[in-house]
C-alpha positions in Angstrom: 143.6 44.8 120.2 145.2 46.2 117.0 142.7 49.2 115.6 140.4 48.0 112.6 141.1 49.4 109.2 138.7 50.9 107.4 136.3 48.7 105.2 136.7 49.0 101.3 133.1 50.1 100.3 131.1 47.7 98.2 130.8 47.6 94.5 128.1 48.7 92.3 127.6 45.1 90.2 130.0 46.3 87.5 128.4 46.8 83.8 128.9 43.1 82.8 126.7 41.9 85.9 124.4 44.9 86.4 120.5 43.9 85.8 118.4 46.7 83.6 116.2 47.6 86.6 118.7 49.9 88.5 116.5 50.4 91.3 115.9 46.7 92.4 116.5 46.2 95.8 118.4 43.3 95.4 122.0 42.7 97.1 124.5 40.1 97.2 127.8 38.6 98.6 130.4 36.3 97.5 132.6 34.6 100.0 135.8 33.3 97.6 138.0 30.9 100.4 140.4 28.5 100.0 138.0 25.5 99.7 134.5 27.4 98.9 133.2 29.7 97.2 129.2 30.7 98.1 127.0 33.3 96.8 123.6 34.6 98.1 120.8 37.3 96.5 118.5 38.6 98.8 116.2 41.4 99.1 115.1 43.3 102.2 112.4 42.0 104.4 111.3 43.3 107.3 114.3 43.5 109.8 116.5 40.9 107.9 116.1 39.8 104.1 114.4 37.0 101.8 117.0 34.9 99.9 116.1 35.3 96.1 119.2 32.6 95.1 122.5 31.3 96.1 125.0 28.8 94.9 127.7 27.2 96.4 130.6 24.7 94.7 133.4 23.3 96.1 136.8 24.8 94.2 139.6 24.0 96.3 141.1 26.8 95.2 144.3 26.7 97.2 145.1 23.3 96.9 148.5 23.0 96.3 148.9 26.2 97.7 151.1 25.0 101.0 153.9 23.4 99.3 153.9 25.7 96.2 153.2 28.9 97.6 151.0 30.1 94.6 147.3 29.4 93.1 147.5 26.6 90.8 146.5 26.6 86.6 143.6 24.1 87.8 142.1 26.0 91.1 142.5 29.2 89.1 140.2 27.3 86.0 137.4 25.6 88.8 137.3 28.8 90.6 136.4 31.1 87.7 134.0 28.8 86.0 132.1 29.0 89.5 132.6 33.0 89.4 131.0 32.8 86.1 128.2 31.0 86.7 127.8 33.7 89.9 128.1 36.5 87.6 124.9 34.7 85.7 123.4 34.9 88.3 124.0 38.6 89.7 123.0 40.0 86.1 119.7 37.6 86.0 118.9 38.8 89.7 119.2 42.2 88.6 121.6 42.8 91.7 122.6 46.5 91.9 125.0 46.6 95.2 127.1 43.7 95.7 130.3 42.9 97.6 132.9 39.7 96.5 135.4 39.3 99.2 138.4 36.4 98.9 140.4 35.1 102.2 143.3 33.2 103.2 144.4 31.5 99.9 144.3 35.2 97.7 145.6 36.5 100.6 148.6 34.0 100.7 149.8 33.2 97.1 152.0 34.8 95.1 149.8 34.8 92.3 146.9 36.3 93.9 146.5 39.5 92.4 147.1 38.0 89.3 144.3 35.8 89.9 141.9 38.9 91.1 142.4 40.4 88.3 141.7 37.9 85.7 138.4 37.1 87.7 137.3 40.5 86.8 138.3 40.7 83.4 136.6 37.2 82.6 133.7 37.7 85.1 132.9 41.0 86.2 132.9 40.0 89.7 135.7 42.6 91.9 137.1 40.5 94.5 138.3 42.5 97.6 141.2 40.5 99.3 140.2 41.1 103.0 142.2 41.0 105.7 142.4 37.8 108.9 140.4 40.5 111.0 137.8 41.8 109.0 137.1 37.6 107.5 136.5 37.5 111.8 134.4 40.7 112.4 132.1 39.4 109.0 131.6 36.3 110.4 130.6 37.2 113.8 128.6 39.7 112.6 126.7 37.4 110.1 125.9 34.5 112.4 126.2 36.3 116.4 122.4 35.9 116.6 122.8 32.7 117.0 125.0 32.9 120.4 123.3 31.6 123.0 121.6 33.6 125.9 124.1 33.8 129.0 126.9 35.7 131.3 130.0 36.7 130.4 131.8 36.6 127.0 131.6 34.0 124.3 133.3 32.5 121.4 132.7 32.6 117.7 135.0 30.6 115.4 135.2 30.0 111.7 137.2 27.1 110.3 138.2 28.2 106.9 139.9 26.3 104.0 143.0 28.2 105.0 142.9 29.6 108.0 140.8 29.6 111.4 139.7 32.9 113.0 138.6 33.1 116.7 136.8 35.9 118.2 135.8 36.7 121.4 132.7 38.5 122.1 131.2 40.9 124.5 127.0 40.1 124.0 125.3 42.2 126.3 124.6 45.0 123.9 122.1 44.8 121.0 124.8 44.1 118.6 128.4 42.1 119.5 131.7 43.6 121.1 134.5 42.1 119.9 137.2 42.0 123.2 139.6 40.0 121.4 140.4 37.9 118.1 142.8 35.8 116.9 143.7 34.4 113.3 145.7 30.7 113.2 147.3 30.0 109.4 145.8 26.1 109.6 142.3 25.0 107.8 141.4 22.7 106.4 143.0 22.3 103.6 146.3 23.8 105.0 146.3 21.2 107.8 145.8 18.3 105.4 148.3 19.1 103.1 150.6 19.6 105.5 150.7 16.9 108.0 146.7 15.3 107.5 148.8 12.1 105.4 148.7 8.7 107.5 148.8 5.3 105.9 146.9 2.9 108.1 145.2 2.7 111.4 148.6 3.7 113.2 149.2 6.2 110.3 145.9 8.3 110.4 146.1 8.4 114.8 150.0 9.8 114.4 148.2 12.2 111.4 145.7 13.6 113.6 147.8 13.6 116.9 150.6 15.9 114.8 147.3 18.0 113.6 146.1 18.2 117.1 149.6 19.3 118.2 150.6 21.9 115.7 146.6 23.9 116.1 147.2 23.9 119.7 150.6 26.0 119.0 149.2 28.4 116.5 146.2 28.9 119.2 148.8 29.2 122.8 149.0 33.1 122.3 145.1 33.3 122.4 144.6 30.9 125.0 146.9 32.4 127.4 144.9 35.8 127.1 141.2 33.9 127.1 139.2 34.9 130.2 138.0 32.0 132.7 134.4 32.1 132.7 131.6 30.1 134.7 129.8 29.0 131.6 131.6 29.0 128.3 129.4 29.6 125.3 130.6 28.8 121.8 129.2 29.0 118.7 130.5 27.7 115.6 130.2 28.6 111.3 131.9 26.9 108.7 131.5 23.3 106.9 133.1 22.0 109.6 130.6 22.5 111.9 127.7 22.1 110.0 129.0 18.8 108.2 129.6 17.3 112.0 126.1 18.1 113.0 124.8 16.6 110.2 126.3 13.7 111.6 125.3 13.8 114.7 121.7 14.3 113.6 121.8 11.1 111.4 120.8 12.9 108.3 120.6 11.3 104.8 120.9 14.4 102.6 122.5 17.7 104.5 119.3 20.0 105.2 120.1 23.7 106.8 116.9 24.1 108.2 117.8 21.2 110.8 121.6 22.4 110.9 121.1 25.8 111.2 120.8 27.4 115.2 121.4 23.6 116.0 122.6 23.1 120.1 124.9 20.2 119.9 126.6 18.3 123.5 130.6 19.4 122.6 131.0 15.4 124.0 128.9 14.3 120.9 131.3 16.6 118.6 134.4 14.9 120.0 132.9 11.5 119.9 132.3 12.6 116.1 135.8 13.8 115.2 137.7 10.8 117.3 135.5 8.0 115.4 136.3 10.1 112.0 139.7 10.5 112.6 140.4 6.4 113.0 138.5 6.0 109.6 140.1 5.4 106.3 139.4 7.8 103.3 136.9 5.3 101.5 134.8 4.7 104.9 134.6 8.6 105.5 132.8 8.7 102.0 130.2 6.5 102.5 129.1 8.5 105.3 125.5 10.8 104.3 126.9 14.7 104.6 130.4 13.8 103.8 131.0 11.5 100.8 133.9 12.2 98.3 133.8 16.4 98.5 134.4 16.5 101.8 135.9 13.0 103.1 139.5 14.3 102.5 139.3 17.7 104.6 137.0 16.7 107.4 139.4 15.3 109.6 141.4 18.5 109.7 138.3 20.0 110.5 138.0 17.8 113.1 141.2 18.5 114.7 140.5 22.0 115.0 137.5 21.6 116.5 138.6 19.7 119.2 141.5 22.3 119.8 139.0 24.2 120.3 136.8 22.8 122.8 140.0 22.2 124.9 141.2 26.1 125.0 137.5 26.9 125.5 135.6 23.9 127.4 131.9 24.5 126.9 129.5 21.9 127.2 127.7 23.0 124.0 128.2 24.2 120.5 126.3 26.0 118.6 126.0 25.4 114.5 125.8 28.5 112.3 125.1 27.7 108.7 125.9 31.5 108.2 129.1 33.5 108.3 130.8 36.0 106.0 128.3 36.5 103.4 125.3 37.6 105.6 127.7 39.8 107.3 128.4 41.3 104.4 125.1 41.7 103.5 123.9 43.1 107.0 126.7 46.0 106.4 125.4 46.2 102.6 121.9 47.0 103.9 122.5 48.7 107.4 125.8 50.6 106.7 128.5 49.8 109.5 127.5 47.7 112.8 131.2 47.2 114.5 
Protein backbone atom coordinates (compact mmCIF):
# COMPACT_ATOMS: atom_id res chain seq x y z
CA UNK A 1 0.00 0.00 0.00
CA UNK A 2 1.43 3.34 -1.24
CA UNK A 3 2.64 5.41 2.08
CA UNK A 4 0.11 8.22 3.21
CA UNK A 5 1.16 11.83 2.69
CA UNK A 6 1.01 13.97 5.20
CA UNK A 7 -2.40 15.87 5.97
CA UNK A 8 -2.56 19.72 5.23
CA UNK A 9 -3.43 21.06 8.72
CA UNK A 10 -6.77 22.83 9.08
CA UNK A 11 -7.53 26.37 8.80
CA UNK A 12 -8.25 28.96 11.36
CA UNK A 13 -11.88 30.30 9.89
CA UNK A 14 -10.10 33.06 7.88
CA UNK A 15 -10.98 36.86 8.99
CA UNK A 16 -14.12 37.05 6.68
CA UNK A 17 -15.74 33.93 8.52
CA UNK A 18 -14.17 34.14 12.03
CA UNK A 19 -16.97 34.76 14.85
CA UNK A 20 -15.90 37.62 17.73
CA UNK A 21 -15.76 34.88 20.44
CA UNK A 22 -12.29 33.37 19.64
CA UNK A 23 -12.47 30.91 22.17
CA UNK A 24 -15.81 29.08 21.09
CA UNK A 25 -15.42 25.63 20.89
CA UNK A 26 -17.08 25.37 17.80
CA UNK A 27 -15.61 23.39 14.61
CA UNK A 28 -16.71 22.61 11.22
CA UNK A 29 -16.16 20.81 7.90
CA UNK A 30 -17.04 21.20 4.37
CA UNK A 31 -17.13 18.30 2.04
CA UNK A 32 -17.00 20.23 -1.75
CA UNK A 33 -17.67 16.93 -4.41
CA UNK A 34 -18.61 16.70 -7.66
CA UNK A 35 -22.46 16.56 -6.94
CA UNK A 36 -22.66 17.90 -3.13
CA UNK A 37 -21.49 20.05 -1.14
CA UNK A 38 -22.37 19.61 2.93
CA UNK A 39 -21.40 21.55 5.85
CA UNK A 40 -21.73 20.65 9.57
CA UNK A 41 -20.94 22.89 13.10
CA UNK A 42 -20.55 21.04 16.04
CA UNK A 43 -19.27 21.43 19.39
CA UNK A 44 -17.68 18.85 21.67
CA UNK A 45 -19.72 16.60 23.77
CA UNK A 46 -18.76 14.04 25.72
CA UNK A 47 -16.71 11.50 23.55
CA UNK A 48 -18.18 12.74 20.14
CA UNK A 49 -19.93 16.22 19.39
CA UNK A 50 -23.45 18.04 19.31
CA UNK A 51 -24.39 19.32 15.82
CA UNK A 52 -24.99 23.24 16.25
CA UNK A 53 -25.97 23.50 12.13
CA UNK A 54 -25.37 22.08 8.76
CA UNK A 55 -26.56 22.61 5.30
CA UNK A 56 -26.38 20.62 2.44
CA UNK A 57 -27.41 21.64 -1.50
CA UNK A 58 -27.06 19.88 -4.45
CA UNK A 59 -24.46 21.79 -7.00
CA UNK A 60 -23.44 19.47 -9.56
CA UNK A 61 -20.53 20.97 -9.68
CA UNK A 62 -18.76 18.88 -12.26
CA UNK A 63 -21.38 18.47 -14.63
CA UNK A 64 -20.11 18.78 -17.81
CA UNK A 65 -16.93 18.01 -16.43
CA UNK A 66 -16.42 14.40 -18.53
CA UNK A 67 -16.69 15.65 -21.93
CA UNK A 68 -15.14 19.15 -21.32
CA UNK A 69 -12.53 18.45 -19.01
CA UNK A 70 -12.96 21.68 -16.94
CA UNK A 71 -15.61 23.29 -14.24
CA UNK A 72 -18.23 24.93 -16.05
CA UNK A 73 -19.37 29.09 -15.73
CA UNK A 74 -22.77 27.56 -14.23
CA UNK A 75 -21.29 24.80 -11.53
CA UNK A 76 -18.65 27.43 -10.73
CA UNK A 77 -21.86 30.17 -9.94
CA UNK A 78 -24.26 27.22 -7.98
CA UNK A 79 -21.29 26.18 -6.08
CA UNK A 80 -20.14 29.48 -4.65
CA UNK A 81 -23.52 30.84 -3.89
CA UNK A 82 -23.82 27.53 -1.63
CA UNK A 83 -20.13 28.39 -0.23
CA UNK A 84 -21.50 31.66 0.58
CA UNK A 85 -24.29 30.91 2.32
CA UNK A 86 -21.67 28.33 4.32
CA UNK A 87 -19.50 31.06 5.11
CA UNK A 88 -22.81 32.82 6.73
CA UNK A 89 -22.98 30.30 8.55
CA UNK A 90 -19.30 29.64 9.95
CA UNK A 91 -19.18 33.51 10.93
CA UNK A 92 -22.84 33.30 12.73
CA UNK A 93 -21.65 29.97 14.48
CA UNK A 94 -18.69 31.71 15.58
CA UNK A 95 -16.54 28.63 14.24
CA UNK A 96 -12.89 29.18 15.08
CA UNK A 97 -11.09 25.81 13.55
CA UNK A 98 -12.56 24.67 10.41
CA UNK A 99 -11.40 22.45 7.53
CA UNK A 100 -13.12 22.72 3.59
CA UNK A 101 -11.85 19.90 1.55
CA UNK A 102 -12.95 19.42 -2.39
CA UNK A 103 -12.65 15.87 -4.27
CA UNK A 104 -12.72 14.37 -7.60
CA UNK A 105 -14.20 17.18 -9.77
CA UNK A 106 -11.31 20.03 -8.25
CA UNK A 107 -9.12 17.39 -8.38
CA UNK A 108 -9.89 16.63 -12.20
CA UNK A 109 -10.51 20.00 -14.06
CA UNK A 110 -8.32 22.11 -15.58
CA UNK A 111 -9.84 25.02 -14.03
CA UNK A 112 -9.70 23.85 -10.64
CA UNK A 113 -7.32 26.00 -8.96
CA UNK A 114 -8.83 28.65 -10.69
CA UNK A 115 -11.96 27.78 -9.11
CA UNK A 116 -10.25 27.34 -5.44
CA UNK A 117 -9.09 30.41 -5.59
CA UNK A 118 -12.08 32.52 -6.49
CA UNK A 119 -13.99 30.56 -3.70
CA UNK A 120 -11.75 32.20 -1.24
CA UNK A 121 -11.61 35.50 -2.55
CA UNK A 122 -15.53 35.62 -2.79
CA UNK A 123 -16.19 33.41 0.38
CA UNK A 124 -13.50 33.13 2.71
CA UNK A 125 -13.86 29.45 2.74
CA UNK A 126 -9.98 27.72 1.84
CA UNK A 127 -10.64 24.62 0.00
CA UNK A 128 -7.93 21.96 0.36
CA UNK A 129 -7.98 19.73 -2.92
CA UNK A 130 -7.41 16.27 -1.21
CA UNK A 131 -6.13 13.49 -2.67
CA UNK A 132 -8.38 9.72 -3.83
CA UNK A 133 -6.68 8.34 -0.53
CA UNK A 134 -7.08 10.67 2.06
CA UNK A 135 -11.22 11.36 0.55
CA UNK A 136 -10.96 7.16 1.57
CA UNK A 137 -9.14 7.29 5.00
CA UNK A 138 -11.86 10.47 5.97
CA UNK A 139 -14.61 8.53 5.16
CA UNK A 140 -13.75 5.49 6.91
CA UNK A 141 -12.78 7.23 9.65
CA UNK A 142 -15.99 9.33 9.89
CA UNK A 143 -18.53 6.55 9.61
CA UNK A 144 -16.26 2.98 10.70
CA UNK A 145 -18.43 2.90 13.94
CA UNK A 146 -20.98 1.89 12.15
CA UNK A 147 -19.13 -1.58 10.79
CA UNK A 148 -20.76 -4.28 12.08
CA UNK A 149 -19.36 -6.65 14.84
CA UNK A 150 -17.57 -9.74 13.21
CA UNK A 151 -14.21 -11.78 12.03
CA UNK A 152 -11.97 -10.83 9.58
CA UNK A 153 -11.72 -7.60 7.45
CA UNK A 154 -14.49 -5.52 6.10
CA UNK A 155 -15.43 -3.08 3.43
CA UNK A 156 -16.18 0.60 3.52
CA UNK A 157 -17.16 2.34 0.25
CA UNK A 158 -18.12 5.78 -0.76
CA UNK A 159 -19.87 6.53 -4.06
CA UNK A 160 -18.96 10.01 -4.88
CA UNK A 161 -20.19 12.33 -7.63
CA UNK A 162 -16.90 11.63 -9.37
CA UNK A 163 -15.25 8.96 -8.20
CA UNK A 164 -15.78 5.77 -5.81
CA UNK A 165 -13.22 4.92 -3.11
CA UNK A 166 -13.09 1.41 -1.57
CA UNK A 167 -11.29 0.54 1.56
CA UNK A 168 -10.56 -2.32 3.19
CA UNK A 169 -10.41 -2.47 6.90
CA UNK A 170 -8.67 -4.34 9.64
CA UNK A 171 -11.50 -3.77 12.84
CA UNK A 172 -10.08 -5.46 15.66
CA UNK A 173 -8.40 -2.54 17.18
CA UNK A 174 -10.22 0.39 18.93
CA UNK A 175 -9.92 2.47 15.85
CA UNK A 176 -9.77 0.96 11.91
CA UNK A 177 -6.62 -0.51 9.96
CA UNK A 178 -6.71 0.30 6.63
CA UNK A 179 -5.11 -3.18 4.71
CA UNK A 180 -5.89 -1.91 1.47
CA UNK A 181 -7.82 0.84 -0.74
CA UNK A 182 -8.66 1.51 -3.99
CA UNK A 183 -10.01 4.69 -5.92
CA UNK A 184 -12.21 3.95 -9.40
CA UNK A 185 -12.64 7.45 -11.63
CA UNK A 186 -16.72 6.53 -12.09
CA UNK A 187 -19.63 8.21 -9.81
CA UNK A 188 -22.26 9.25 -10.33
CA UNK A 189 -22.25 11.79 -12.24
CA UNK A 190 -19.11 10.51 -14.27
CA UNK A 191 -20.97 7.25 -15.09
CA UNK A 192 -24.08 9.06 -16.32
CA UNK A 193 -22.55 11.38 -18.47
CA UNK A 194 -20.64 9.02 -19.84
CA UNK A 195 -22.60 6.03 -20.84
CA UNK A 196 -25.93 6.38 -18.17
CA UNK A 197 -28.05 7.68 -21.79
CA UNK A 198 -30.71 4.95 -23.00
CA UNK A 199 -33.81 5.89 -24.89
CA UNK A 200 -36.52 3.36 -23.97
CA UNK A 201 -37.00 0.17 -22.09
CA UNK A 202 -34.25 -1.64 -24.34
CA UNK A 203 -32.20 1.70 -24.13
CA UNK A 204 -31.91 2.25 -20.25
CA UNK A 205 -31.13 -2.13 -19.78
CA UNK A 206 -28.09 -1.61 -22.58
CA UNK A 207 -27.30 1.82 -20.37
CA UNK A 208 -26.96 0.18 -17.24
CA UNK A 209 -25.47 -3.26 -18.61
CA UNK A 210 -22.46 -0.83 -20.29
CA UNK A 211 -22.39 0.95 -16.63
CA UNK A 212 -22.27 -2.36 -14.99
CA UNK A 213 -19.48 -3.46 -17.29
CA UNK A 214 -17.12 -0.54 -17.39
CA UNK A 215 -17.27 -0.32 -12.94
CA UNK A 216 -16.44 -3.89 -12.85
CA UNK A 217 -13.07 -2.99 -15.04
CA UNK A 218 -12.06 0.05 -13.05
CA UNK A 219 -12.70 -2.35 -9.81
CA UNK A 220 -10.61 -5.93 -11.47
CA UNK A 221 -7.22 -4.70 -9.91
CA UNK A 222 -8.89 -4.57 -6.38
CA UNK A 223 -10.82 -7.50 -6.69
CA UNK A 224 -8.03 -9.66 -7.63
CA UNK A 225 -6.11 -8.61 -4.36
CA UNK A 226 -9.59 -8.84 -2.00
CA UNK A 227 -9.13 -11.47 0.64
CA UNK A 228 -11.94 -14.52 0.76
CA UNK A 229 -13.56 -14.26 3.87
CA UNK A 230 -16.34 -16.46 5.69
CA UNK A 231 -18.62 -13.58 6.40
CA UNK A 232 -18.26 -10.39 4.34
CA UNK A 233 -19.18 -7.22 6.10
CA UNK A 234 -19.86 -4.06 4.15
CA UNK A 235 -20.79 -0.86 5.11
CA UNK A 236 -21.82 1.84 2.89
CA UNK A 237 -21.74 6.23 2.97
CA UNK A 238 -22.78 8.31 0.30
CA UNK A 239 -26.40 9.35 -1.24
CA UNK A 240 -26.39 6.42 -2.87
CA UNK A 241 -26.75 4.39 -0.15
CA UNK A 242 -28.79 6.29 1.94
CA UNK A 243 -31.27 7.32 -0.97
CA UNK A 244 -31.71 3.33 -1.59
CA UNK A 245 -32.58 2.70 1.97
CA UNK A 246 -34.90 5.16 1.97
CA UNK A 247 -36.46 3.17 -0.47
CA UNK A 248 -36.38 0.25 0.89
CA UNK A 249 -37.85 1.60 4.11
CA UNK A 250 -40.91 3.07 2.28
CA UNK A 251 -40.31 6.52 3.55
CA UNK A 252 -42.25 9.64 2.46
CA UNK A 253 -39.80 12.46 3.37
CA UNK A 254 -35.95 11.11 3.71
CA UNK A 255 -35.36 11.08 7.65
CA UNK A 256 -31.52 10.23 8.86
CA UNK A 257 -32.45 9.09 12.08
CA UNK A 258 -34.20 5.95 10.34
CA UNK A 259 -31.30 5.81 7.57
CA UNK A 260 -28.60 6.29 9.62
CA UNK A 261 -26.75 2.71 11.22
CA UNK A 262 -29.59 1.06 9.08
CA UNK A 263 -28.81 -3.05 8.30
CA UNK A 264 -30.31 -3.54 4.98
CA UNK A 265 -30.57 -7.54 3.13
CA UNK A 266 -27.84 -6.68 0.02
CA UNK A 267 -30.93 -8.90 -1.99
CA UNK A 268 -33.35 -5.98 -1.12
CA UNK A 269 -30.49 -3.42 -2.49
CA UNK A 270 -30.26 -5.27 -5.82
CA UNK A 271 -33.95 -5.73 -6.11
CA UNK A 272 -33.93 -1.77 -5.58
CA UNK A 273 -31.33 -0.91 -8.24
CA UNK A 274 -32.65 -3.62 -11.00
CA UNK A 275 -36.43 -2.19 -10.66
CA UNK A 276 -34.73 1.54 -10.83
CA UNK A 277 -32.64 0.84 -13.56
CA UNK A 278 -35.80 -0.44 -15.93
CA UNK A 279 -37.65 2.94 -14.96
CA UNK A 280 -37.84 5.92 -17.17
CA UNK A 281 -36.59 9.45 -15.81
CA UNK A 282 -40.14 10.84 -15.03
CA UNK A 283 -41.15 7.45 -12.99
CA UNK A 284 -37.84 7.62 -10.96
CA UNK A 285 -39.10 11.25 -9.78
CA UNK A 286 -42.18 10.47 -8.48
CA UNK A 287 -40.53 8.15 -6.20
CA UNK A 288 -40.45 9.78 -2.09
CA UNK A 289 -36.40 10.15 -1.48
CA UNK A 290 -35.56 10.58 -5.07
CA UNK A 291 -37.74 13.00 -7.12
CA UNK A 292 -36.13 15.42 -9.67
CA UNK A 293 -32.50 16.08 -7.63
CA UNK A 294 -31.66 12.88 -7.66
CA UNK A 295 -33.76 10.82 -10.40
CA UNK A 296 -31.02 11.46 -13.08
CA UNK A 297 -27.82 10.14 -11.04
CA UNK A 298 -29.40 7.32 -9.09
CA UNK A 299 -29.16 4.72 -11.46
CA UNK A 300 -25.39 5.18 -11.70
CA UNK A 301 -25.47 4.83 -8.26
CA UNK A 302 -27.13 1.83 -8.58
CA UNK A 303 -24.75 0.28 -10.87
CA UNK A 304 -21.99 0.73 -8.56
CA UNK A 305 -23.57 -0.68 -5.94
CA UNK A 306 -24.26 -3.76 -7.37
CA UNK A 307 -20.53 -3.98 -8.62
CA UNK A 308 -20.07 -3.92 -5.52
CA UNK A 309 -21.93 -6.52 -3.89
CA UNK A 310 -20.54 -8.87 -6.66
CA UNK A 311 -16.63 -8.25 -5.83
CA UNK A 312 -17.57 -8.45 -2.21
CA UNK A 313 -20.84 -10.73 -1.64
CA UNK A 314 -22.18 -9.91 1.82
CA UNK A 315 -25.51 -10.66 2.81
CA UNK A 316 -25.90 -7.23 4.34
CA UNK A 317 -25.14 -3.57 4.01
CA UNK A 318 -24.80 -1.26 6.22
CA UNK A 319 -26.11 2.62 5.64
CA UNK A 320 -23.82 5.42 6.92
CA UNK A 321 -25.36 8.87 6.64
CA UNK A 322 -21.78 10.04 7.59
CA UNK A 323 -18.48 10.18 5.77
CA UNK A 324 -15.86 12.87 5.08
CA UNK A 325 -17.03 15.65 7.14
CA UNK A 326 -17.15 13.87 10.57
CA UNK A 327 -13.88 12.47 9.78
CA UNK A 328 -12.68 15.60 9.41
CA UNK A 329 -14.09 16.70 12.33
CA UNK A 330 -12.88 13.69 14.54
CA UNK A 331 -9.10 14.68 13.37
CA UNK A 332 -10.20 18.50 14.05
CA UNK A 333 -10.92 17.53 17.62
CA UNK A 334 -8.67 14.44 18.42
CA UNK A 335 -5.50 15.31 16.30
CA UNK A 336 -4.53 12.29 13.93
CA UNK A 337 -6.33 8.75 14.38
CA UNK A 338 -4.72 6.70 11.10
Amino acid sequence: MPRRREEPPAHPAPKEVRGQWAGARHYAALDLGTNNCRLLIVRPQGAGFAVIDAFSRIVRLGEGLASSGRLSDAAIERTVAALKICSDKLRRRNVTLSRAVATEACRRAANGADFIARAYAETGIHLDIITAEEEARLAVLGCHALIEPGDGPALVFDIGGGSTELVLVDTRGPNPVVLDWHSAPWGVVSLTESLGHGDGADGRLAAYARMRAAVAESFAGFARRLPRVERPRLLGTSGTVTTLASVHLELSHYDRAAVDGLIVPAASMRKISSDLSRMSLAERAQLPCIGNERADLVVAGCAILETILDLWPAERLGVADRGIREGILRRLMNGPVF
